[in-house]
C-alpha positions in Angstrom: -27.0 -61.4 12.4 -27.4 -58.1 10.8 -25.3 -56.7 7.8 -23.9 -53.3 8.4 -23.7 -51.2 4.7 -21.4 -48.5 4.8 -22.6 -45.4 2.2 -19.3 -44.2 0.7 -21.1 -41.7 -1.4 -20.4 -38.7 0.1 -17.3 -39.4 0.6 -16.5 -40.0 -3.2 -18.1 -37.2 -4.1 -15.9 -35.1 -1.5 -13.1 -36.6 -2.7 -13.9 -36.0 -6.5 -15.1 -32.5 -5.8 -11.6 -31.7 -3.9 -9.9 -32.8 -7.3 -11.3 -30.7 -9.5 -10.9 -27.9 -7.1 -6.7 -29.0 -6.9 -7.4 -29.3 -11.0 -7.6 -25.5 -11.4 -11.3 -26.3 -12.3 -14.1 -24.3 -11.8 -16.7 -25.2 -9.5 -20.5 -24.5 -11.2 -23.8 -23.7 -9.6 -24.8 -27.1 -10.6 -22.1 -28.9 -9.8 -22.1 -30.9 -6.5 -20.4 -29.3 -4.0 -20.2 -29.9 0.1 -23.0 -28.2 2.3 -19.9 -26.3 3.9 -18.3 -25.0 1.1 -21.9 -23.7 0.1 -22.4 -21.6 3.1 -18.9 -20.3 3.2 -19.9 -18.9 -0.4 -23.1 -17.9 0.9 -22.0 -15.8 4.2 -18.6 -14.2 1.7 -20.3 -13.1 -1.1 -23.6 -11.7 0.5 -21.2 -9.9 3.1 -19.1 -8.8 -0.2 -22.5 -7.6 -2.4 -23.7 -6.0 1.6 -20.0 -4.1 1.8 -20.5 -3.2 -1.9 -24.1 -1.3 -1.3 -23.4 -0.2 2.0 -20.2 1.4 1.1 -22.3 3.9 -1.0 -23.1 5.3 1.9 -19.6 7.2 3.3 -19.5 9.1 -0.3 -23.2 9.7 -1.1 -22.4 12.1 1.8 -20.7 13.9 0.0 -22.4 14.3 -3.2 -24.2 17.6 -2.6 -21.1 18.7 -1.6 -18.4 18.3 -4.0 -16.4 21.0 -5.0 -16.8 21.3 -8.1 -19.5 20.0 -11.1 -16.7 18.0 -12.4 -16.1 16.2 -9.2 -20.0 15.8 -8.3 -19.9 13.6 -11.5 -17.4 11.6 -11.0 -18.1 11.0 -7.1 -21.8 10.6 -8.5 -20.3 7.8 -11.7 -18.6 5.9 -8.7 -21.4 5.3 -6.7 -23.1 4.2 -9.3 -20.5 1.9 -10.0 -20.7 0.4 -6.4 -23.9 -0.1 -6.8 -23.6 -2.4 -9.4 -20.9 -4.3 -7.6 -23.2 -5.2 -5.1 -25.7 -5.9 -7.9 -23.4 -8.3 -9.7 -22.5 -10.3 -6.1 -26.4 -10.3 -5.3 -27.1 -12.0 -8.7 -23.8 -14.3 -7.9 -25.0 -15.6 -4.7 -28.3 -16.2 -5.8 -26.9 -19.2 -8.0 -26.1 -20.9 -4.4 -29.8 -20.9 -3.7 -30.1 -18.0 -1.1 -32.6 -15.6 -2.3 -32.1 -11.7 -2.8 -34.8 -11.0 -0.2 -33.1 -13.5 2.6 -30.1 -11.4 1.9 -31.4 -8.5 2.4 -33.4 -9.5 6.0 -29.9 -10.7 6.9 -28.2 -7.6 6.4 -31.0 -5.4 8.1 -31.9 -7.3 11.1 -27.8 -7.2 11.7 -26.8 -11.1 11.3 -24.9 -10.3 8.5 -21.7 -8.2 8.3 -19.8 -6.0 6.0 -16.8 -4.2 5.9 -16.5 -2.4 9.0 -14.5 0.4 7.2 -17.9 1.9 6.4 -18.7 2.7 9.5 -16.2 5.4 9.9 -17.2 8.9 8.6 -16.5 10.9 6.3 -15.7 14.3 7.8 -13.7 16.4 5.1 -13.5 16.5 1.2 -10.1 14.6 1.6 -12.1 11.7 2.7 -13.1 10.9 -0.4 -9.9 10.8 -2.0 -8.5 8.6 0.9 -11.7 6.4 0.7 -10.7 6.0 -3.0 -7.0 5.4 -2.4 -6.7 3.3 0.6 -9.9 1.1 0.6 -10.6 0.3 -2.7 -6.6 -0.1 -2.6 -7.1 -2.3 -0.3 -10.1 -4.0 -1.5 -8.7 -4.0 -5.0 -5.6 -5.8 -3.3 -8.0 -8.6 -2.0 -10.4 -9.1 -5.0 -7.5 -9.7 -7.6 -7.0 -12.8 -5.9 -10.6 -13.6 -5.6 -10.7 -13.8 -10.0 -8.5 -16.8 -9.2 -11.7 -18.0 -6.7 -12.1 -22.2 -7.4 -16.2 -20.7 -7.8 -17.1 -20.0 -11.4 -19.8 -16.8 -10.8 -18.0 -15.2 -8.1 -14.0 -15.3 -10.1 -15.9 -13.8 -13.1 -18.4 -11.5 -11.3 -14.8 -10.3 -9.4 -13.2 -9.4 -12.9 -15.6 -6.8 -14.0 -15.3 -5.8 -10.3 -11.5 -5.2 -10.0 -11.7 -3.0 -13.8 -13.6 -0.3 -12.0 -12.2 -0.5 -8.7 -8.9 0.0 -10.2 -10.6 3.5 -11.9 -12.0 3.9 -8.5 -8.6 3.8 -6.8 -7.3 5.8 -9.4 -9.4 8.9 -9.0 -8.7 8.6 -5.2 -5.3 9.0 -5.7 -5.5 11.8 -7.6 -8.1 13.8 -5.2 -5.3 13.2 -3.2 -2.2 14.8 -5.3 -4.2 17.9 -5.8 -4.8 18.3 -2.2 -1.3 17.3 -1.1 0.1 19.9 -3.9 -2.9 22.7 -3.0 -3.2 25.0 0.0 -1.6 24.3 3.4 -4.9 23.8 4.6 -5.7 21.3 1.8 -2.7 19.2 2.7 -3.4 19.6 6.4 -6.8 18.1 5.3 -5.3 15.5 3.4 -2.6 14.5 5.7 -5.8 14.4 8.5 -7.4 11.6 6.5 -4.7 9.6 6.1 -4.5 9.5 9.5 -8.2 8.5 10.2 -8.3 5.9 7.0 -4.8 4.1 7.8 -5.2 2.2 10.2 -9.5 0.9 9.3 -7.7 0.1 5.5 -5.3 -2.1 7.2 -8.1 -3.8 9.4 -10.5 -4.8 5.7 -7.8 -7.8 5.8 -9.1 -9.5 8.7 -8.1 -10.7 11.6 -4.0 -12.4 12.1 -4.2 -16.0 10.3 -3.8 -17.8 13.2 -6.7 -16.0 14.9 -8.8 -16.2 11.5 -11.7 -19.1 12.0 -12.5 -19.5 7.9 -9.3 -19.2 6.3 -7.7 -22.5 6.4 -10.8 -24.6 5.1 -11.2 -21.6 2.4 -7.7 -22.0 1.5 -8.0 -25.7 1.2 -11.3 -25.2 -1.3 -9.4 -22.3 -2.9 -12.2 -19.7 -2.2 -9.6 -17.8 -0.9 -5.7 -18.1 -2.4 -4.3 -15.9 -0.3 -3.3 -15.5 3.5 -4.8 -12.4 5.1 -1.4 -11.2 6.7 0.3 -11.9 3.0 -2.1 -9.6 1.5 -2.4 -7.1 4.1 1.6 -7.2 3.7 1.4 -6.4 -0.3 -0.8 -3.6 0.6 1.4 -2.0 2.9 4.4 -2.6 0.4 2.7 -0.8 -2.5 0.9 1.9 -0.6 3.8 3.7 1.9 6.0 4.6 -1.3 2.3 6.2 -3.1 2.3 8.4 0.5 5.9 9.1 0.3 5.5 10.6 -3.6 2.0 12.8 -1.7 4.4 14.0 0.8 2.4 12.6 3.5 3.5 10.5 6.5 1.7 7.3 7.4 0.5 7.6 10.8 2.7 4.8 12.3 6.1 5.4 14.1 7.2 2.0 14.1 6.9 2.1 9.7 10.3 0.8 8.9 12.0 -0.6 5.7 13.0 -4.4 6.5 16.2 -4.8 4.2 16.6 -8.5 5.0 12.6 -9.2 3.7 12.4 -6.4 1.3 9.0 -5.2 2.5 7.9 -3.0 5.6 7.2 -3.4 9.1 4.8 -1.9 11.0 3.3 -1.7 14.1 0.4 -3.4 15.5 -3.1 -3.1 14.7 -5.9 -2.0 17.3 -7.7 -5.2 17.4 -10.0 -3.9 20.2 -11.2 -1.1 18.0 -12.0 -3.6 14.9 -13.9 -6.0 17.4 -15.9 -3.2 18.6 -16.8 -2.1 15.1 -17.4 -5.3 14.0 -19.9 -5.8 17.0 -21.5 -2.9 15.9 -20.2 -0.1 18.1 -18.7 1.7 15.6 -19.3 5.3 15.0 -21.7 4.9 12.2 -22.9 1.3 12.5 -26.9 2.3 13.8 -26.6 4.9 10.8 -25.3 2.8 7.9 -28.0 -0.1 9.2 -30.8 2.3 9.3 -30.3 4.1 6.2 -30.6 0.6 4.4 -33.4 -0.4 6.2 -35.1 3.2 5.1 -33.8 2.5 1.4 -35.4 -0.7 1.1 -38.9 0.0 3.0 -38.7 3.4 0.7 -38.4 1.4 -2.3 -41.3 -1.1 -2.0 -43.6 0.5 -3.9 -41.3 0.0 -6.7 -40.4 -3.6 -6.1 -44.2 -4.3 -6.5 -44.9 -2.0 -9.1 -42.7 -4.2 -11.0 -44.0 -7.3 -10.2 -47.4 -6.7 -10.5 -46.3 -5.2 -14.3 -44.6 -8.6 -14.7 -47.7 -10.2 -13.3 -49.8 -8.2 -16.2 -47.3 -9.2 -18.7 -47.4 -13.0 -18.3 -51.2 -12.6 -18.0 -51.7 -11.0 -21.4 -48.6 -13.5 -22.7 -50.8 -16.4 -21.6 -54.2 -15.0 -22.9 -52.3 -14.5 -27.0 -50.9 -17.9 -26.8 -54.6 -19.4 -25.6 -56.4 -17.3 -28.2 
C-alpha cells in the first residue's frame, strides 16, 4: 500500500511570510514571498512608474507655451521631476524580476494600464494649475499611504515620491489663486478646468470597494492600507474647502456638508465614462500610447550607444586586468 506525503512547505512559508507582513515588517526582494503577491507588485508598480512617464505628457503640452519664463521653468522642473518618479518605480520593480524592457513592451502594445486621468487634455493654461492641484492632490492622497506599503523598495521609493509631489501640488494651487484672483476671463478659465478635472481626479481612486477585484487580498498583504472609497473620501474632505478659499464651485450639485459624519457627500461618479477610458476610448488614449511608442523607438540609438560604450568599457577593463 502506498504512503501518501503531504508537502507542508508552502504552506509554512505562507504562513511565516503573512506574519512578518502583520509584524509591521518589511518584505525584501530576497525575501520569499507568494507568486501572487509578486505579480500584484508587478502589475501596481509598473502601472504606477507607466502613469508617472506618461503623465509627462498632458503638461509637456504646454511647455512652449507658458506664459511666462518663470513659469516655463518651473512647468519644465516638474516634468523633470515625473520623470524620475517613473524612473525610481522602474528601478523598484525591477527587484521583483520583471525587466525594464518587458515593462516597457507591456505598456506599448496596451496590456498594461495607467492612470486614465492622462488621457484627458489639456486645453487652457488653467489646466496646468488644476492638473497640479487636483491630481497630484489626489495622487499625493494615495501614495502617503503607499510609504506604509508591507514592500521595502516601493514604501521607500514612495517617500522621495510624495516630497515632490507635495511641491508639485503646491505650485498647482497657486497657478490656480492667481487665475481665480486675475481677469474675469482668467477665472472663467480656471473655474472651466475645475469643471473638466473634478470629476477624472475623483475616478484615480478606483472603482467602489465592493466592485474593486485587488483590494481585499492587497489589503490583507498590506500593499495597500487603505480602502479606495476612504481615500477618495479624504480627498474630497480636504479639497472642496481649498475650492471654496479660490472662489470656485465644484461642479457637483449634490456637494453637501454631512454634519452627522463630519465629511462631504457627493454625488455619483460616471462609471461608464471611467470604463471607457480605461478600455482605451478615451480622448487621448491612441495619442498618449503613440507618443511613447515614438519616444522609445526615437531613443534607441541612445540605449545602444550606451551599451555598446559599456561593452567597450568592460573590454578594455578585462584586457588591464589580463595584461
Amino acid at each position: 500500500m502506498g504512503v501518501t506525503v503531504i508537502d507542508n512547505t508552502n504552506d509554512q512559508l505562507e504562513q511565516a511570510f503573512q506574519s512578518k507582513v502583520d509584524a509591521e515588517l518589511k518584505i525584501e526582494p530576497k525575501d520569499w514571498m507568494p507568486d501572487g503577491y509578486r505579480k500584484t507588485l508587478v502589475r501596481q508598480m509598473s502601472q504606477h512608474a507607466h502613469s508617472e512617464v506618461v503623465g509627462m505628457l498632458p503638461e509637456g503640452n504646454w511647455l512652449t507655451r507658458a506664459p511666462s519664463l518663470k513659469r516655463k521653468a518651473i512647468l519644465m522642473a516638474k516634468i523633470q521631476d515625473e520623470g524620475g518618479h517613473g524612473l525610481y518605480l522602474y528601478s523598484a520593480a525591477e527587484t521583483l524580476g520583471v525587466s525594464r524592457d518587458e515593462m516597457y513592451e507591456q505598456l506599448h502594445t496596451g496590456k498594461a494600464k495607467y492612470s486614465s486621468i492622462f488621457n484627458y487634455p489639456t486645453l487652457n493654461w488653467a489646466d496646468i494649475g488644476a492638473i497640479g492641484w487636483l491630481v497630484d492632490g489626489a495622487a499625493i492622497t494615495n501614495q502617503i499611504a503607499l510609504c506604509r506599503c508591507s514592500y521595502g523598495p516601493y514604501a521607500r521609493a514612495m517617500v522621495k515620491v510624495c516630497k515632490e509631489e507635495s511641491f508639485h501640488q503646491r505650485q498647482g494651487y497657486e497657478i490656480m489663486i492667481n487665475m481665480a484672483n486675475g481677469t474675469k476671463e482668467q477665472k472663467e478659465m480656471a473655474q472651466d478646468a475645475i469643471n473638466r478635472w473634478w470629476w477624472p481626479s475623483l475616478m484615480m481612486f478606483g472603482p467602489h470597494d465592493k466592485n474593486s477585484d485587488h483590494s481585499s487580498q492587497s489589503m490583507k498583504w498590506k500593499i495597500k492600507r487603505t480602502s479606495n472609497d476612504e481615500l477618495r473620501q479624504r480627498f474630497v474632505d480636504a479639497t472642496v474647502p481649498q475650492a471654496k478659499f479660490l472662489g470656485l464651485e465644484v461642479p457637483d450639485d449634490k456637494l453637501a456638508w454631512n454634519e452627522e459624519k463630519q465629511s462631504y457627500d457627493w454625488g455619483e461618479i460616471d462609471w461608464d465614462e471611467f470604463r471607457n477610458v480605461v478600455a482605451g476610448n478615451g480622448l487621448c488614449n491612441r495619442e498618449r500610447l503613440q507618443t511613447r511608442r515614438d519616444a522609445h523607438e526615437g531613443g534607441k540609438w541612445v540605449r545602444d550607444a550606451a551599451l555598446a560604450y559599456a561593452e567597450k568599457q568592460k573590454k578594455r577593463a578585462a584586457e588591464k586586468h589580463a595584461a
